[in-house]
C-alpha positions as CSV (number, residue, x, y, z in Angstrom):
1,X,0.0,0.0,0.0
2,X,2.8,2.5,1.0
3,X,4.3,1.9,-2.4
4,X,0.9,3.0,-4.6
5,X,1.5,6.0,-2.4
6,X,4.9,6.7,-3.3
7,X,4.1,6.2,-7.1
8,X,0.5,8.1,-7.0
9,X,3.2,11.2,-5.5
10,X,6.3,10.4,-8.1
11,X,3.1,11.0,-11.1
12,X,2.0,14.0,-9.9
13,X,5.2,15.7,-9.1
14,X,5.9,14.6,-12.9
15,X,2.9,15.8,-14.3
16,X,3.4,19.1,-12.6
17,X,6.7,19.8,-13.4
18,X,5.7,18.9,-17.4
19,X,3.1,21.2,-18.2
20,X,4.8,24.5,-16.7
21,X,2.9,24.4,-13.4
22,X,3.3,27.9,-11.9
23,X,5.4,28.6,-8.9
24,X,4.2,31.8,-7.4
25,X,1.5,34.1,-7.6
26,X,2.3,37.9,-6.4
27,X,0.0,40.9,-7.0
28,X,0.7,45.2,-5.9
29,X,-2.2,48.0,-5.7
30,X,-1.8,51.0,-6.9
31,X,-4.3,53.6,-5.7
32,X,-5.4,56.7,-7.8
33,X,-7.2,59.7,-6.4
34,X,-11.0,60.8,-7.5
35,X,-11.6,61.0,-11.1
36,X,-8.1,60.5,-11.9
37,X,-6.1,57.8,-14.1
38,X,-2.4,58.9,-14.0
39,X,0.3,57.4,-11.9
40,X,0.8,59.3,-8.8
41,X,3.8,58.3,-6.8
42,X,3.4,61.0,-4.5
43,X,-0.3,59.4,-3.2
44,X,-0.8,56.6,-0.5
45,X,2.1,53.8,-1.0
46,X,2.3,54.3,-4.4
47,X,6.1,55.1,-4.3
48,X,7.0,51.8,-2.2
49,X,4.7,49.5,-3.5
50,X,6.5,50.8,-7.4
51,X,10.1,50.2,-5.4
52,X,9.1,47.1,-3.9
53,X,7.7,45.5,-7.4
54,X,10.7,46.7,-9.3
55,X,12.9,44.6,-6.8
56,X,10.4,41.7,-7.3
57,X,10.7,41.7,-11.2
58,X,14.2,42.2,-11.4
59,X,15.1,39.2,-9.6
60,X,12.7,37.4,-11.4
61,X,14.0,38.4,-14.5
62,X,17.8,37.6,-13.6
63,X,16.9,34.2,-12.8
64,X,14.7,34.3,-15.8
65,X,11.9,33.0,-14.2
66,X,9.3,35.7,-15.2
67,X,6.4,33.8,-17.1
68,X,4.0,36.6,-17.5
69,X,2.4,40.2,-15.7
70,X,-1.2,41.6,-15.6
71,X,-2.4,44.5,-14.4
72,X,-6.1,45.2,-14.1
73,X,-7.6,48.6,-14.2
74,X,-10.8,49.3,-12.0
75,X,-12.8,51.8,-10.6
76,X,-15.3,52.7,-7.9
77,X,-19.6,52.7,-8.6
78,X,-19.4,56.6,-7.9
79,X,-19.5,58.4,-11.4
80,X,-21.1,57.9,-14.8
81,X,-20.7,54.1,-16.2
82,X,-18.7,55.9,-19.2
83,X,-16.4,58.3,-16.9
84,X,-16.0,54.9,-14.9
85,X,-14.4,52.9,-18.0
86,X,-12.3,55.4,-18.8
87,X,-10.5,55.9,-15.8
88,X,-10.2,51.6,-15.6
89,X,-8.7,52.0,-18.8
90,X,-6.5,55.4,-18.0
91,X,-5.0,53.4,-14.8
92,X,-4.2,50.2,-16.6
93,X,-2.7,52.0,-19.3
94,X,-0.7,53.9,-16.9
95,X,0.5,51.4,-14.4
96,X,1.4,49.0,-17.2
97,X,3.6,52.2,-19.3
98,X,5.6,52.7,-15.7
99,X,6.2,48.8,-15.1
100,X,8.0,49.2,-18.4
101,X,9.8,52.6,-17.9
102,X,11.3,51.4,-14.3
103,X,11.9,47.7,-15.0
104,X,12.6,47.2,-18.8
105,X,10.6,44.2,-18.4
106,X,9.4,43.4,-22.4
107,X,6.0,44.7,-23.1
108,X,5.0,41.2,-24.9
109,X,5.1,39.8,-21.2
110,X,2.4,42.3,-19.9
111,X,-1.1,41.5,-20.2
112,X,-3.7,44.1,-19.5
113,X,-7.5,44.9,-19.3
114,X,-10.1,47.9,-18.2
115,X,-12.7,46.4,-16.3
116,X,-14.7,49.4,-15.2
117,X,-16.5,49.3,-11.9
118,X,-15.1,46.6,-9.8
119,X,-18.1,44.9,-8.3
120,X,-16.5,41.9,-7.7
121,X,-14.2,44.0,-5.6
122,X,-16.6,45.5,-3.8
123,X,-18.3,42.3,-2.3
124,X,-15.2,40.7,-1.3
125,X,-14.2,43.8,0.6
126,X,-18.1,44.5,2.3
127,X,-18.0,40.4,3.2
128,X,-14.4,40.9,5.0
129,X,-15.7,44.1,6.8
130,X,-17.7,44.1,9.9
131,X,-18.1,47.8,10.2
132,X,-20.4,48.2,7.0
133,X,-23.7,49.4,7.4
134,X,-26.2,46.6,7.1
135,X,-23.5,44.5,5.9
136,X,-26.0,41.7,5.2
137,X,-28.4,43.6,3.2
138,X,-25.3,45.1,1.1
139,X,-24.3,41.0,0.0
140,X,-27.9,40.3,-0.5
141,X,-28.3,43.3,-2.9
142,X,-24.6,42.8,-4.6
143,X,-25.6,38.9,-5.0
144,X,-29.1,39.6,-6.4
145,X,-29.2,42.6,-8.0
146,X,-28.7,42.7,-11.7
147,X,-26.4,45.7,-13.1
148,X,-29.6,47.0,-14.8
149,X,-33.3,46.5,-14.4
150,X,-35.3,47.3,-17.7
151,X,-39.1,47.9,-17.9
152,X,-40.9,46.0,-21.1
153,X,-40.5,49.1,-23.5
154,X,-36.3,48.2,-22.5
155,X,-36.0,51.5,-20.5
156,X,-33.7,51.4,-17.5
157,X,-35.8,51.8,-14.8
158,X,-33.1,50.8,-12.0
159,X,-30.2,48.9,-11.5
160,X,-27.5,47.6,-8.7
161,X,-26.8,51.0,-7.8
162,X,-29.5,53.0,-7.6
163,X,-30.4,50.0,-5.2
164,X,-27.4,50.1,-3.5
165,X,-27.8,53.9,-2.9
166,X,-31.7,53.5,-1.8
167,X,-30.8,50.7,0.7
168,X,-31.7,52.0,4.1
169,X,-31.8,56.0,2.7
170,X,-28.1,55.9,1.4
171,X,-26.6,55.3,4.9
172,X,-24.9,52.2,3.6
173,X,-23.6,53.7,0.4
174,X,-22.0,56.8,2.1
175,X,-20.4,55.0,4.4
176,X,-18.6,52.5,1.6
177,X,-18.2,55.8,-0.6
178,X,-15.5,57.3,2.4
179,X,-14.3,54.3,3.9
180,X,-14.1,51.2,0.6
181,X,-14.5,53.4,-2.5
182,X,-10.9,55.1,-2.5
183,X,-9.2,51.2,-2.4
184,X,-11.5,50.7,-5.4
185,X,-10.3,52.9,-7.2
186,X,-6.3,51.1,-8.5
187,X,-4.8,49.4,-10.8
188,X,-3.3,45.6,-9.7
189,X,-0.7,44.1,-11.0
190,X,-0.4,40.2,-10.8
191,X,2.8,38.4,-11.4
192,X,3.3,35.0,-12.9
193,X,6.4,33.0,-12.1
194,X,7.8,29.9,-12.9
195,X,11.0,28.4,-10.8
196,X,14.1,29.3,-10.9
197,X,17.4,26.6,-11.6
198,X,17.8,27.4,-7.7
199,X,14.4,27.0,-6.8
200,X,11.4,29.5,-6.8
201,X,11.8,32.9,-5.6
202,X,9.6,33.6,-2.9
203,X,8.0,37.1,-2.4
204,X,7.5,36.7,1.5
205,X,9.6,40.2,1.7
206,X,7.8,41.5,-0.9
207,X,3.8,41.1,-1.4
208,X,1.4,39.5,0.2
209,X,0.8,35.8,-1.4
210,X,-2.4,34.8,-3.0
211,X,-4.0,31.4,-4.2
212,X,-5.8,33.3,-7.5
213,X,-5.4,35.4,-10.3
214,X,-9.4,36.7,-9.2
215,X,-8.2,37.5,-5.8
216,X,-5.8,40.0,-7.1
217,X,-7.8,42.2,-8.8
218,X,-11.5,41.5,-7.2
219,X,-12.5,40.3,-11.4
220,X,-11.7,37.1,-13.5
221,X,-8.9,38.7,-15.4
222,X,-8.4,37.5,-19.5
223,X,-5.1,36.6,-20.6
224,X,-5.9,39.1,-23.8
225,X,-4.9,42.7,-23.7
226,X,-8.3,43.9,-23.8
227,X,-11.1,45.9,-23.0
228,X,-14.1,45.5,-22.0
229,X,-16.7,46.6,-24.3
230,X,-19.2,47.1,-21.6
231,X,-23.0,47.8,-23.4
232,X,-24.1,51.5,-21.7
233,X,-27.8,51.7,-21.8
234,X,-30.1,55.0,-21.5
235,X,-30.3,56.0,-17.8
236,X,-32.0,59.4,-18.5
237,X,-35.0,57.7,-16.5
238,X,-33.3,56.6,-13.5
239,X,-33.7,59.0,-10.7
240,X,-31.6,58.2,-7.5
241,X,-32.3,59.9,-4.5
242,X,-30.6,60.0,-1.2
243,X,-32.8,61.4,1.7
244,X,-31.1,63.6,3.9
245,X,-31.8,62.8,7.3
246,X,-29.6,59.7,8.3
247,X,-26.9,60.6,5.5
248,X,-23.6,60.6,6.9
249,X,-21.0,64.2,6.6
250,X,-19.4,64.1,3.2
251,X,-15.3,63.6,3.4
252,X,-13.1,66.6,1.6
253,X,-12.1,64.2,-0.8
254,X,-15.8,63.8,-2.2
255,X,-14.9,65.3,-5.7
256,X,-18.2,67.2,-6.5
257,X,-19.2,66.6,-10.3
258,X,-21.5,69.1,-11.5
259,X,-24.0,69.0,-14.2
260,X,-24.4,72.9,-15.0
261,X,-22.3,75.9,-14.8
262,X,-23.3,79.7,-14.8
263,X,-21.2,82.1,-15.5
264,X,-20.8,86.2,-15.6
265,X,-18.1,87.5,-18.3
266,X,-16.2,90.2,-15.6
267,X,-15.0,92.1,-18.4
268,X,-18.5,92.8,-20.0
269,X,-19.9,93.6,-16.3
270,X,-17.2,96.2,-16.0
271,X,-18.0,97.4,-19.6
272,X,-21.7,98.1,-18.0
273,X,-23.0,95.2,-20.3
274,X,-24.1,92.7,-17.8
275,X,-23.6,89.1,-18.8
276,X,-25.1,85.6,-17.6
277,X,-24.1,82.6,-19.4
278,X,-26.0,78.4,-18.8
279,X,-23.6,75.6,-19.6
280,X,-24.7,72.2,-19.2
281,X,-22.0,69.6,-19.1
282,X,-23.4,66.5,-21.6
283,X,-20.4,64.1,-21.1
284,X,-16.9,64.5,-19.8
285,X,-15.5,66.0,-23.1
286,X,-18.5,67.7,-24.8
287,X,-20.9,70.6,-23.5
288,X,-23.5,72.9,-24.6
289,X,-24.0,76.8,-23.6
290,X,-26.2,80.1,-24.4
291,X,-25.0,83.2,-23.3
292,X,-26.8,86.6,-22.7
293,X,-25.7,90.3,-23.2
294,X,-27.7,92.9,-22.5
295,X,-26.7,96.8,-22.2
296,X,-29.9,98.7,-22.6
297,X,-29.1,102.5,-21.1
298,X,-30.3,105.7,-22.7
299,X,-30.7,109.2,-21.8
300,X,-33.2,111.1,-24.4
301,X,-32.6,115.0,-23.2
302,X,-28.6,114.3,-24.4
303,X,-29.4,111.9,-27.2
304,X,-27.1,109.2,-26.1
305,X,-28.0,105.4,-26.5
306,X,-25.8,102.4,-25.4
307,X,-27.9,99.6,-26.0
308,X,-26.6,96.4,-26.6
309,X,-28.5,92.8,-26.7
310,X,-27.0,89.3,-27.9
311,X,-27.6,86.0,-27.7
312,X,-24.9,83.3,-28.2
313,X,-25.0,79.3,-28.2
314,X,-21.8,77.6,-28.1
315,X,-20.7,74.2,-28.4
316,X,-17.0,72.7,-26.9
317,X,-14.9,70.1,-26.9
318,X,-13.0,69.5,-23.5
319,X,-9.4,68.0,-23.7
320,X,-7.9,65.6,-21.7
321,X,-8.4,67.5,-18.0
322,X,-7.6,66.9,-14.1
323,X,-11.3,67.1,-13.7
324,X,-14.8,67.6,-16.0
325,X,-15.2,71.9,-16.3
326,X,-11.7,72.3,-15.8
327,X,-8.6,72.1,-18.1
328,X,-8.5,74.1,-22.3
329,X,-11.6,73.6,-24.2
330,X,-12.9,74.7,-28.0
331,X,-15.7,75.6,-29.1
332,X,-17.9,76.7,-31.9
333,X,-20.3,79.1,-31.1
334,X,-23.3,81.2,-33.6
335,X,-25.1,84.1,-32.8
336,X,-27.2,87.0,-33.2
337,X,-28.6,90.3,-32.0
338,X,-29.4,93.9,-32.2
339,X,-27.8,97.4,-31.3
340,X,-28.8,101.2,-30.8
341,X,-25.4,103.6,-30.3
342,X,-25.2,106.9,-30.1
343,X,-22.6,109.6,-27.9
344,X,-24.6,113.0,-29.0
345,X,-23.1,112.6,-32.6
346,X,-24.1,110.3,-35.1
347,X,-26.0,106.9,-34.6
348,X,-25.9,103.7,-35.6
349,X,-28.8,101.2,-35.1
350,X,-29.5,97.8,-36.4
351,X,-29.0,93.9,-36.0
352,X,-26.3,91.4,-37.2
353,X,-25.0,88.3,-36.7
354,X,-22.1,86.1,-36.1
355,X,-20.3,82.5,-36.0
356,X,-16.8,82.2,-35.0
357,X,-14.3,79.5,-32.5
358,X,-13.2,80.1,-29.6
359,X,-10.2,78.8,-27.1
360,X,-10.5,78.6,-23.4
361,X,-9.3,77.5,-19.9
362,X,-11.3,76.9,-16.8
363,X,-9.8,76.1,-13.3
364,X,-11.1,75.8,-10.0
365,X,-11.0,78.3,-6.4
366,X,-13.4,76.4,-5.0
367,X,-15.8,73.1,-4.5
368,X,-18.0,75.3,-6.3
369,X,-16.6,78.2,-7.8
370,X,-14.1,78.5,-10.9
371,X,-12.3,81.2,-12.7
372,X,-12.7,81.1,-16.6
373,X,-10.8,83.2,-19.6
374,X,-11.6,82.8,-23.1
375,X,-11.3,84.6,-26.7
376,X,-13.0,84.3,-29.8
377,X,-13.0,85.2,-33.4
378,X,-14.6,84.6,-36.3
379,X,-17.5,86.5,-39.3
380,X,-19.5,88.9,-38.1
381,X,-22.2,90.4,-40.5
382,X,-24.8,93.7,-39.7
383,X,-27.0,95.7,-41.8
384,X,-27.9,99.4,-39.4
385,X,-28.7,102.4,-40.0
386,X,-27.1,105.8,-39.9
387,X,-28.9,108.4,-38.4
388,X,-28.1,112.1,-37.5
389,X,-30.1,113.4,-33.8
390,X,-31.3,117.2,-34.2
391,X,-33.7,118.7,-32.1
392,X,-34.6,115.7,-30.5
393,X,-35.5,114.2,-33.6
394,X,-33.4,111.1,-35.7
395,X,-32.5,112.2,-38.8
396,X,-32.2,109.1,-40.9
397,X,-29.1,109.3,-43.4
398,X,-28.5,105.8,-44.7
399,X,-28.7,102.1,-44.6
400,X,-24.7,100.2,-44.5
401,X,-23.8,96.7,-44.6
402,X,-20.5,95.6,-43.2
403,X,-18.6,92.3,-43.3
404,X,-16.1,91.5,-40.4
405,X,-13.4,89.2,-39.7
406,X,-11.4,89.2,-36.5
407,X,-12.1,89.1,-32.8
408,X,-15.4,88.9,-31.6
409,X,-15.3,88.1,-28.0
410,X,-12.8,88.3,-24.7
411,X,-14.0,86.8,-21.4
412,X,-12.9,86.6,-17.9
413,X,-15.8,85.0,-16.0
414,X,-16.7,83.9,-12.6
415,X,-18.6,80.4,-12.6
416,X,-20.6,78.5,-10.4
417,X,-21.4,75.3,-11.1
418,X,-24.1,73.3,-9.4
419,X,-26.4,70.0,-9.6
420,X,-23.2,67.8,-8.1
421,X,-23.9,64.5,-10.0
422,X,-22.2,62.7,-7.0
423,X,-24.4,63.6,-4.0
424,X,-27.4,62.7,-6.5
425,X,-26.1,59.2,-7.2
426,X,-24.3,59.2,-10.7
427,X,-26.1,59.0,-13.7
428,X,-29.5,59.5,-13.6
């Protein structure tokens, strides 16, 4: 009996040993801030965990036992489903180009994937702590709820978080959003090692071991760099509401993201020409705005007339940003309006209208408050008429067109932006 023993151990050892059975299994988080997707050695362990994986590598790679390295992007529920993939993507993107810059390692031994939200994450990290709100409800709702509920017309009526953030009035949610959110939000990397001529290299001094690839990263990561083409569906339906009694103080590091801005151009105000502009933020890159003018001052008895009124919609395109308002934007914008001035002398009164680009940067003072300059150029065309005043009469003269090309705008303008997406519940 002791010798089927022996022989049942001598063919497994062989078996293992002939199809490449892996050695050791290591995995590293990096950690990004709020709505950001670039390296930062500078935030949490970020700088020793790098250090402490370069070591790892390197002696893996003298002893050429390095078989292969993933790193899975994720992010937290907070935040559109869109803004969410992005950053996965952003983070995997980035950890994998600084494993390469710091190591050399060859890029053909990296895998990588964005995975989005990291749900799977999430559970594992609610079941192993005690101090979550309604802990049980929260595995109940993570195990049972499907990512999106549709009504028979296929509108999304609900979903897992909009659940999640109704579950006993949002006390729950807030509390995961401060305390598990932040660790959601990283990049892993996983590291797949054969033995050495020596023997395997242990990591004891170096990461924590784990038994599975789904363990490191919280998902069931592909060996194909890849990602995930995640169907979005249309949530302008879903209304999430959080009600306020019950709801836990909001950390500093809850990143407000608004959905509307409005604005007044300082340099128009000081021109006596008040100005109030509406932006509405549509995605992370694209938005929509009107803006007002209106300078409508006369004095009859010493025939003067300032009077000014425009309206202007304008479309831009956001570029790559630290946050949605703020970073150098350009836009198209198209307008119109009318016009009545006069100092005493001759007068001018008619309409026009104009379409032109524009080029801007926006950046924050505040949780609420930002600072914005812009200029624009472009066509403008008017048709007026001259007019001479004479005993406080208007003396018509003669009707001009005029075609212009150059500027057209300058603003400096104080902004306030409101509806915060985040204390609402995301997308709705």
């Amino acid at each position: 009996m002791t010798r089927h023993y022996i022989l049942l151990l001598l063919v497994i050892f062989s078996t293992s040993v002939a199809t490449g059975q892996l050695s050791a299994v290591d995995s590293v988080r990096f950690v990004f801030r709020q709505g950001e997707g670039q390296y930062d050695p500078g935030f949490s362990e970020n700088d020793i965990n790098m250090r402490r994986l370069t070591v790892l590598l390197k002696s893996r790679m003298d002893c050429d036992s390095l078989y292969l390295i993933e790193v899975c992007g994720n992010a937290s529920p907070d935040g559109f489903v869109s803004v969410n993939r992005r950053l996965s993507e952003e983070r995997r993107r980035s950890i994998t180009n600084k494993i390469i810059e710091v190591t050399g390692v060859a890029p053909s031994l990296i895998k990588s994937r964005a995975v989005g939200v990291s749900w799977d994450g999430l559970r594992r990290m609610v079941e192993t702590n005690e101090r979550v709100p309604y802990r049980d409800e929260v595995l109940r709702l993570l195990d049972n709820t499907p990512l999106w509920i549709y009504d028979k017309k296929g509108r999304v009526v609900g979903g897992r978080k909009k659940s999640l953030m109704e579950l006993r009035r949002g006390v729950p949610y807030l509390w995961m959003y401060d305390s598990i959110f932040p660790e959601l939000r990283n990049a892993v990397s996983v590291i797949v090692t054969t033995g050495c001529d020596n023997g395997v290299v242990e990591s004891k001094d170096s990461f924590e071991r784990i038994d599975t690839l789904e363990d490191a990263a919280g998902v069931d990561i592909s060996l194909q760099d890849t990602i995930i083409n995640e169907v979005i569906p249309d949530v302008s339906s879903v209304t999430v509401t959080v009600h306020e009694d019950e709801r836990p103080s909001w950390s500093a590091k809850d990143e407000p993201l608004h959905r509307f801005a409005l604005k007044t151009n300082i340099v128009y105000d000081a021109l006596l020409m008040p100005s109030l502009e509406l932006e509405w933020r549509v995605t992370d890159r694209w938005s929509l705005s009107i803006e007002g003018d209106v300078a409508w001052w006369k004095n009859d008895r010493r025939h003067k007339y300032y009077q000014v009124a425009a309206v202007i919609p304008e479309v831009r395109r956001w570029f790559r940003t630290r946050a949605p308002w703020h970073g150098m934007y350009v836009g198209a914008f198209a307008g119109g309006g009318k016009y009545d001035l006069e100092n005493g002398r001759t007068g001018y009164k008619g309409e026009g209208g104009m379409a032109g680009i524009s080029f801007g940067y926006m950046w924050p003072i505040s949780r609420a408050l930002s600072l914005e300059a812009a200029v624009g150029a472009g066509y403008m065309f008017t048709r007026y008429r001259e007019y001479e005043p004479h005993d406080g009469h208007y003396l018509y003269q003669r009707t001009k067109d005029m075609n212009y090309f150059g500027p057209l705008k300058v603003k400096f303008a104080l902004v306030w932006r409101f509806d915060d997406i985040n204390r609402k519940g995301g997308a709705r």
